[in-house]
MIMI-404237 format. One line per field, with one value per residue (C-alpha): residue in one letter; x, y, z. Coordinates in steps of 0.001 Angstrom, whole numbers, plus 500000, padded with zeros to 6 digits. Last residue first. Layout:
BEGIN
setor c(A, ...)
u c(X, ...)
v c(Y, ...)
w c(Z, ...)
END
This chain:
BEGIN
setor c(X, X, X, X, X, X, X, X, X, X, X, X, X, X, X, X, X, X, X, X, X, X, X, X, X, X, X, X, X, X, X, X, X, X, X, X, X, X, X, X, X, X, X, X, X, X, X, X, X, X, X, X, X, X, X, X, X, X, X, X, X, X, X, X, X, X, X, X, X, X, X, X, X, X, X, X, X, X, X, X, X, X, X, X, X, X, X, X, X, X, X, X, X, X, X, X, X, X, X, X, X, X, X, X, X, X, X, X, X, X, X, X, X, X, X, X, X, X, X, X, X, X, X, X, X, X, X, X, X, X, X, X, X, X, X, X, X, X, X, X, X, X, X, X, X, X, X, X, X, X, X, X, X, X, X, X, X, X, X, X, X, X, X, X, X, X, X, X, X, X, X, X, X, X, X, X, X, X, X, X, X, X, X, X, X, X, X, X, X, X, X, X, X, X, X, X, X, X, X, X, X, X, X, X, X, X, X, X, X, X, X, X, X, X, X, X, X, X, X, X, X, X, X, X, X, X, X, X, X, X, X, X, X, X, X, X, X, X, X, X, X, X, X, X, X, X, X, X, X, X, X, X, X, X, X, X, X, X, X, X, X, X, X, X, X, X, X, X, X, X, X, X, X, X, X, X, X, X, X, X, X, X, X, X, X, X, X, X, X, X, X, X, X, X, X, X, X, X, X, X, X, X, X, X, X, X, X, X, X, X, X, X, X, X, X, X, X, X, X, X, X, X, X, X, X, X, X, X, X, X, X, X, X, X, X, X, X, X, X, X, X, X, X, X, X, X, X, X, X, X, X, X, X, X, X)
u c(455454, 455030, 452338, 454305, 457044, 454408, 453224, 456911, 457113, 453851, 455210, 458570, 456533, 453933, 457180, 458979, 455551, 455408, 458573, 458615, 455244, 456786, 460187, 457231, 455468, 459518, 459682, 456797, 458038, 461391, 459246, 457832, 460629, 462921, 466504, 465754, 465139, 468655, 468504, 465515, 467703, 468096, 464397, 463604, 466510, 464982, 461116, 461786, 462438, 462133, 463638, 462353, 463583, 461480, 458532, 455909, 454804, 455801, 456839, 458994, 461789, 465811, 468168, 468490, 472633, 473778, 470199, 469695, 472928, 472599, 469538, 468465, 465535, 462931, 465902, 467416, 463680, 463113, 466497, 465325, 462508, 463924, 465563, 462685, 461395, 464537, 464170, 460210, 461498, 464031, 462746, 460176, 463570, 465758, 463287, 461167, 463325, 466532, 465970, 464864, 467798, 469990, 468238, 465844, 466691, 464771, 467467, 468499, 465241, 466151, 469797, 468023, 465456, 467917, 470532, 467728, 467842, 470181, 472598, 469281, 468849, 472090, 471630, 468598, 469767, 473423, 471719, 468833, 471766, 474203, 471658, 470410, 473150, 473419, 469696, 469556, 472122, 469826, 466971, 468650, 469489, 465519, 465194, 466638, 470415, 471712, 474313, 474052, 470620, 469863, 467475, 463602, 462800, 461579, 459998, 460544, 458493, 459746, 457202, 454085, 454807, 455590, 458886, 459272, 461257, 463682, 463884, 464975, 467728, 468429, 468618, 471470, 473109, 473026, 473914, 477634, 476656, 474644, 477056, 480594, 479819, 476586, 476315, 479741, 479403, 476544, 477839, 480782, 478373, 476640, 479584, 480484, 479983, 477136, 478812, 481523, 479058, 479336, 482882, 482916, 480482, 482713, 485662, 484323, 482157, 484985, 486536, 483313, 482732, 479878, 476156, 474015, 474349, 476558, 474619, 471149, 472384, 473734, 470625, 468127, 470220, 470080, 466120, 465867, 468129, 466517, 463020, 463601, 465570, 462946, 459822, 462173, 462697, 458623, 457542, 460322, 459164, 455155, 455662, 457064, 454634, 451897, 453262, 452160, 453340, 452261, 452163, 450142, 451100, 454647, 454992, 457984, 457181, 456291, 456546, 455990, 452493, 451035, 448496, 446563, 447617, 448734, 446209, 443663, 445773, 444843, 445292, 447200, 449352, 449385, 447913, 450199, 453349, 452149, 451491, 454822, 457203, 455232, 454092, 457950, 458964, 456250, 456828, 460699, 459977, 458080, 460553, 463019, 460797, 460424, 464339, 464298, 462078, 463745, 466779, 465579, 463707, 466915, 468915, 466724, 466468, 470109, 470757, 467633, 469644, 472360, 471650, 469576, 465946, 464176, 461528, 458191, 456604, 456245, 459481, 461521, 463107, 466348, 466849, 469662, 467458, 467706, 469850, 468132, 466698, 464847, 468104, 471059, 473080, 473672, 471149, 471293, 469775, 465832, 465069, 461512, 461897, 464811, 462933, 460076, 462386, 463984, 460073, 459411, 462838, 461855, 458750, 460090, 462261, 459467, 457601, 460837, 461065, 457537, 457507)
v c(933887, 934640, 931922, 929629, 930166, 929964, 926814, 925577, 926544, 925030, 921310, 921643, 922488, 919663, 917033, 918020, 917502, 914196, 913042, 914006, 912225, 909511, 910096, 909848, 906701, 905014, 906269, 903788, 901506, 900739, 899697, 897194, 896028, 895219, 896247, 899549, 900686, 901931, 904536, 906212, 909130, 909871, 909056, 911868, 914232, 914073, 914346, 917216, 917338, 920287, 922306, 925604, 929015, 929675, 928925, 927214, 924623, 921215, 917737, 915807, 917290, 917157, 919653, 921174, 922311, 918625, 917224, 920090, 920167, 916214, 915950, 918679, 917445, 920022, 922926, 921421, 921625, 925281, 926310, 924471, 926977, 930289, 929303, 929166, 932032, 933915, 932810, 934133, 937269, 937526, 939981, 941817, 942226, 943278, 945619, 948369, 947703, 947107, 949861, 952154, 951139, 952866, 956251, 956008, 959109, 957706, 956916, 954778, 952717, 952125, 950680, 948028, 947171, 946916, 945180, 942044, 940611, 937686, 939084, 938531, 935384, 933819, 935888, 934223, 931079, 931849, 933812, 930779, 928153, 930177, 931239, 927833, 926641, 930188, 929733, 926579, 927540, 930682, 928424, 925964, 928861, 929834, 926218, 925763, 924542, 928065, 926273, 928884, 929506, 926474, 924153, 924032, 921205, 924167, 926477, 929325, 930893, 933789, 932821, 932530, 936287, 936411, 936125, 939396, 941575, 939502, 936504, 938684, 939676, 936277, 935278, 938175, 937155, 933223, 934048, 933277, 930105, 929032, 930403, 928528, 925040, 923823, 926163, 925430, 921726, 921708, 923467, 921114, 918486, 920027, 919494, 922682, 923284, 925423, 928140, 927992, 929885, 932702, 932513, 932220, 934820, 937601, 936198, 936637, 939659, 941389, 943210, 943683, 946125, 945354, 947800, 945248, 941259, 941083, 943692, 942431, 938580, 939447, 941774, 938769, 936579, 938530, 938869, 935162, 933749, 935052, 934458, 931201, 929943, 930549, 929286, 925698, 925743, 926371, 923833, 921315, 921779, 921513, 918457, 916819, 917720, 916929, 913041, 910472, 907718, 905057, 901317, 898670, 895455, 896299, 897072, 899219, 901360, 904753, 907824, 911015, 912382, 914766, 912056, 913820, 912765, 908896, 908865, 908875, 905987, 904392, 905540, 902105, 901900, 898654, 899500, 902360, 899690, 897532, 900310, 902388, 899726, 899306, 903201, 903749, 901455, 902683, 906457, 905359, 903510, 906209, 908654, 906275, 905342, 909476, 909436, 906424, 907879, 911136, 909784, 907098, 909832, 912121, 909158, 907942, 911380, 912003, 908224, 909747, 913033, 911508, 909085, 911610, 911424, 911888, 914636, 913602, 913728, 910576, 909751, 911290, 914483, 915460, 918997, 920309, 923177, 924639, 927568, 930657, 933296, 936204, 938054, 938752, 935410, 936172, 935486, 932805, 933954, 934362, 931514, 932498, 936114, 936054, 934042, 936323, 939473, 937928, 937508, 941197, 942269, 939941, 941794, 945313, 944146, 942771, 946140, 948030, 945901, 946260, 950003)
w c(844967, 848596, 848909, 847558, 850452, 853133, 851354, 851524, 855514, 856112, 854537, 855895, 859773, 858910, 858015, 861381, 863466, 862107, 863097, 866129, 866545, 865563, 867692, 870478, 869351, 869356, 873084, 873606, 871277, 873347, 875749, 873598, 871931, 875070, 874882, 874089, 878133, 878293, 875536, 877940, 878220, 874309, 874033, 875966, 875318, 871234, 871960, 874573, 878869, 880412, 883403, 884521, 883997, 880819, 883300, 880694, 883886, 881915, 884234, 883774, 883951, 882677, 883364, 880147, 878384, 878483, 877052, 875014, 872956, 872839, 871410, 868481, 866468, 866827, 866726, 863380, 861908, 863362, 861263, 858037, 858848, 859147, 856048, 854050, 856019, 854323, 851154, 850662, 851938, 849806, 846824, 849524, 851440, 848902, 846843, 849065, 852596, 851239, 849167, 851617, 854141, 851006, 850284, 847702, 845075, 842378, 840658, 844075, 843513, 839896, 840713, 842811, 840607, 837832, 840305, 840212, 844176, 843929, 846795, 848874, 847988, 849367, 852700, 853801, 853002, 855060, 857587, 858558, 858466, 860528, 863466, 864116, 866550, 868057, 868580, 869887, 872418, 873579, 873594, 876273, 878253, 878554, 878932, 882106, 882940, 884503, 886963, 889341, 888927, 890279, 888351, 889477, 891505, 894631, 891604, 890109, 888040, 884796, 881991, 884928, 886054, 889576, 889111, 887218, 889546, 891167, 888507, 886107, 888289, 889020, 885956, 884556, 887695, 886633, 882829, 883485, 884739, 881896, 879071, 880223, 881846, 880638, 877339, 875957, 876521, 874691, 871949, 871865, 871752, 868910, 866727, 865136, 861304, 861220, 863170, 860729, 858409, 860264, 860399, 856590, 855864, 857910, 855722, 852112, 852608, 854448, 851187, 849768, 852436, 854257, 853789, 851159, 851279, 854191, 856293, 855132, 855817, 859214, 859971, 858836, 860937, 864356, 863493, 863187, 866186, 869424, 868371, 866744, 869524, 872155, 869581, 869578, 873535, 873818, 871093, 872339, 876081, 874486, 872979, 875539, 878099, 876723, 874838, 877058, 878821, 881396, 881092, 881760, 879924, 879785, 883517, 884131, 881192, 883822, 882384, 884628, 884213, 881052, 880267, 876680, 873749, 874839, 876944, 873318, 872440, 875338, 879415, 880027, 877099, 876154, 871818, 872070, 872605, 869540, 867511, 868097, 866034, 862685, 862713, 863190, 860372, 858301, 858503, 858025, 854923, 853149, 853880, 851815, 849839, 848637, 848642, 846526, 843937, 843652, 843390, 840788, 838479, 838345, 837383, 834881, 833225, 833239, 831479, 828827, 828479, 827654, 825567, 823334, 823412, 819713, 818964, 817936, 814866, 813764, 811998, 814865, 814891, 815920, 816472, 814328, 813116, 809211, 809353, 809818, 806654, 808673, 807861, 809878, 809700, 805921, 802856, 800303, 796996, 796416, 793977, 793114, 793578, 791287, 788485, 788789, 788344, 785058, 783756, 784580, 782885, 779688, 779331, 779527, 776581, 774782, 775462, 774008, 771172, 769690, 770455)
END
């Protein structure tokens, strides 16, 4: 009995020893390799070269593009003040006189901002009505119903629409679309010109020619189309293919997933494009001032002429030689300038908001 219970005593103490130097274990068990992470004497982890020289980088582009912003705001604010401060109807006038411009005299002189801001608005709205639901079916179509054989080459040409000069789209719309529009005008014009959208009036542009705004839209919009398809587009073909293959388990036909899981997916992409597309249409110039006979006046007839932020400064180029009427148009690209940042800073809170 003596040597058995020694022997079951040497087993136990065996056992300890194993338990208290377990053996090295394979890539499968709970055992890992120790970490390569650095770590610093107090605690902390240590930076790498690298990844400090990427920090720095990072940091300085982000830094200079925010001075750069910065800069402009203060070089416009610097250069409008001085002409607001002669305008003869105030600052306030500036707001709120909707008359022709007149910067003859320096010390008294006319201009306000109405009428301008409301021809960009309406031109702008135009091309954002004609262009967004024509994108959203190129970028559902491309992302969802084309064969994957013409993915490739139908996004290309679209995308080539992004990469012509906007003079030649001016060109195209003063000579080629506006007067082959002029019967499709003048029809409108037959039974709806009573209506305040579709006036005419004794300064308004011939039909034949077709320079109003409504044509001025329609350019916008073709210029616009490409950058609100190609965002919208890149986000759909990034909706999850477990959602998508789940809805068509379920026996979802194909416009029902698109409509249940692609678009609720890239919704949030598709107003973000919708919007670098609004900010092009602000800002456009020489499109609009070949394709818009120029006005000065604002009655919201889409077959009217108007006169934006961008065609107004672009025809006043001659006046620059003297500062202070060159900061009266300068108070308008500020105001341009403004209205651009609100319109980013909506469309990213509309995008947050869809998150």
């Amino acid at each position: 009995m003596a040597t058995n219970e020694s022997v079951s005593e040497k087993r136990i103490l065996d056992s300890s020893k194993v338990e208290a130097h377990p053996v090295a274990t394979n890539a499968n068990s709970s055992q890992t390799k120790p970490s390569r992470k650095i770590v610093a004497e107090g605690g902390g982890s240590v930076k790498r070269p690298g990844d400090r020289i990427f920090e720095f980088l990072s940091t300085a582009s982000a830094a200079i593009i925010t001075a750069m912003i910065l800069a402009i705001a203060a070089f416009l604010i610097w250069r409008a003040v001085p002409a607001l401060m002669r305008n003869a109807e105030g600052i306030v006038g500036f707001f709120t006189y909707s008359g022709a411009w007149n910067t003859t005299d320096i010390d008294a002189m006319y201009f306000g901002i109405p009428n301008l801001l409301a021809a960009t608005l309406l031109i702008s709205v135009i091309a954002l009505l004609i262009a967004m639901p024509i994108a959203l079916g190129i970028a559902i179509f491309l992302s969802n119903y084309s064969p994957k054989r013409l993915v490739k080459p139908l996004g290309y040409m679209v995308d080539m629409l992004a990469a012509v000069p906007s003079i030649v789209y001016g060109l195209w719309g003063w000579q080629v679309l506006g007067p082959a529009l002029s019967g499709f005008y003048t029809w409108i014009e037959s039974w709806g010109g009573s209506f305040f959208l579709f006036a005419t009036y004794q300064n308004s542009p011939s039909f034949a020619t077709g320079r109003n705004m409504l044509t001025g839209g329609i350019v916008l919009a073709v210029m616009i189309l490409p950058v609100i398809a190609a965002t919208a587009r890149e986000v759909f073909v990034q909706t999850p293919k477990g959602h998508i293959e789940s809805a068509l388990a379920l026996g979802a036909t194909r416009w029902e997933v698109v409509r249940l899981t692609v678009l609720p997916f890239g919704m949030s992409g598709y107003v973000s494009g919708a919007m670098l597309g609004l900010g092009r249409a602000l800002g456009e110039t020489m499109a609009l001032y070949m394709v818009v006979s120029p006005s000065s006046a604002f009655r919201f007839s889409l077959f009217d002429g108007g006169t934006t932020f961008a065609t107004a400064i672009a025809n006043a180029a001659p006046e620059f030689n003297d500062n202070t009427r060159a900061g009266a148009y300068i108070s308008a690209g500020l105001v341009l300038f403004a209205l651009t940042f609100i319109v980013n800073a909506g469309a990213r809170a509309m995008v947050n908001r869809g998150k």
